[in-house]
Steps between C-alpha positions, in 0.01 A plus 500: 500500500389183328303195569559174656289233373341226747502129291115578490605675186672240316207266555272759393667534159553116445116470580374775252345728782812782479621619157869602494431813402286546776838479753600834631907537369524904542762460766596177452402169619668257742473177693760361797594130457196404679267555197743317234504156813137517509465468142761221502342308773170489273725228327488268737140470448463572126841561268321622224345758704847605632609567188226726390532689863865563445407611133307760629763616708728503245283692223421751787881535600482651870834618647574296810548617813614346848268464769520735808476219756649179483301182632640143486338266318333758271791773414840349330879629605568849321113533366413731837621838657617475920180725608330439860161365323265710679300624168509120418363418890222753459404388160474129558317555838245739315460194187449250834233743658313500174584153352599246809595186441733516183889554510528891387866493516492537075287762530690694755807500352396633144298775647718577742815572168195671332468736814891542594571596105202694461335314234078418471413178549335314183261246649156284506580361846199733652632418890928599385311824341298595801852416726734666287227838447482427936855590504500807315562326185348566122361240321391444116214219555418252205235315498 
């Protein structure tokens, strides 16, 4: 199995505090569309930035994979499997328990493709890890 990196990662690199070698690959890495949109968004604010994001993503070259759940508004057509959501329910309720007040939907739906596909979840989010390891999940923490 292989690793599905949160976007924590990419800024992580871009800011100096993660070294690429220091990414797990033995398995391979991935991402769902939602990582490669949040990085995209961060354009909106700062285009230079963007560009340096997506970089990263490039250099690291995950293997994209569909969602498990699809969510309107957050998931496009044909980027998400038909599944009944339920790991995604438990995991965004459990990110809500320990963080309230912030839209987990992100969150949920990365973690929840990490769990469905088997992969460990790369990430410095410290309330996605405690959710994700809450669900019976394995996570590789960064700092």
């Amino acid at each position: 199995m292989g690793y599905m990196l949160d976007t924590s990662v990419f800024n992580r690199i871009l800011q100096g505090r993660l070294a690429l070698e220091a990414v797990p690959y033995d398995g391979g890495i991935f991402v769902t569309q939602i990582q490669s949109d949040e990085l995209t968004k961060t354009g909106a604010k700062d285009e230079q930035r963007m560009k340096d994001l997506l970089a990263v993503l490039a250099t690291l070259g995950p293997m994209t994979i569909p969602t498990e759940t699809g969510v309107v508004g957050y998931v496009k057509i044909g980027e998400f499997k038909i599944s009944s959501g339920v790991k995604f329910s438990e995991i965004k309720a459990a990110m809500e328990r320990i963080q309230p007040k912030k839209d987990h939907t992100n969150d949920a739906l990365i973690a929840e493709a990490a769990l469905l596909n088997g992969h460990t979840l790369v990430s410095s989010d410290k309330a996605l890890c405690a959710a994700f390891e809450e669900i019976g999940g394995k996570v590789y923490r960064i700092a």
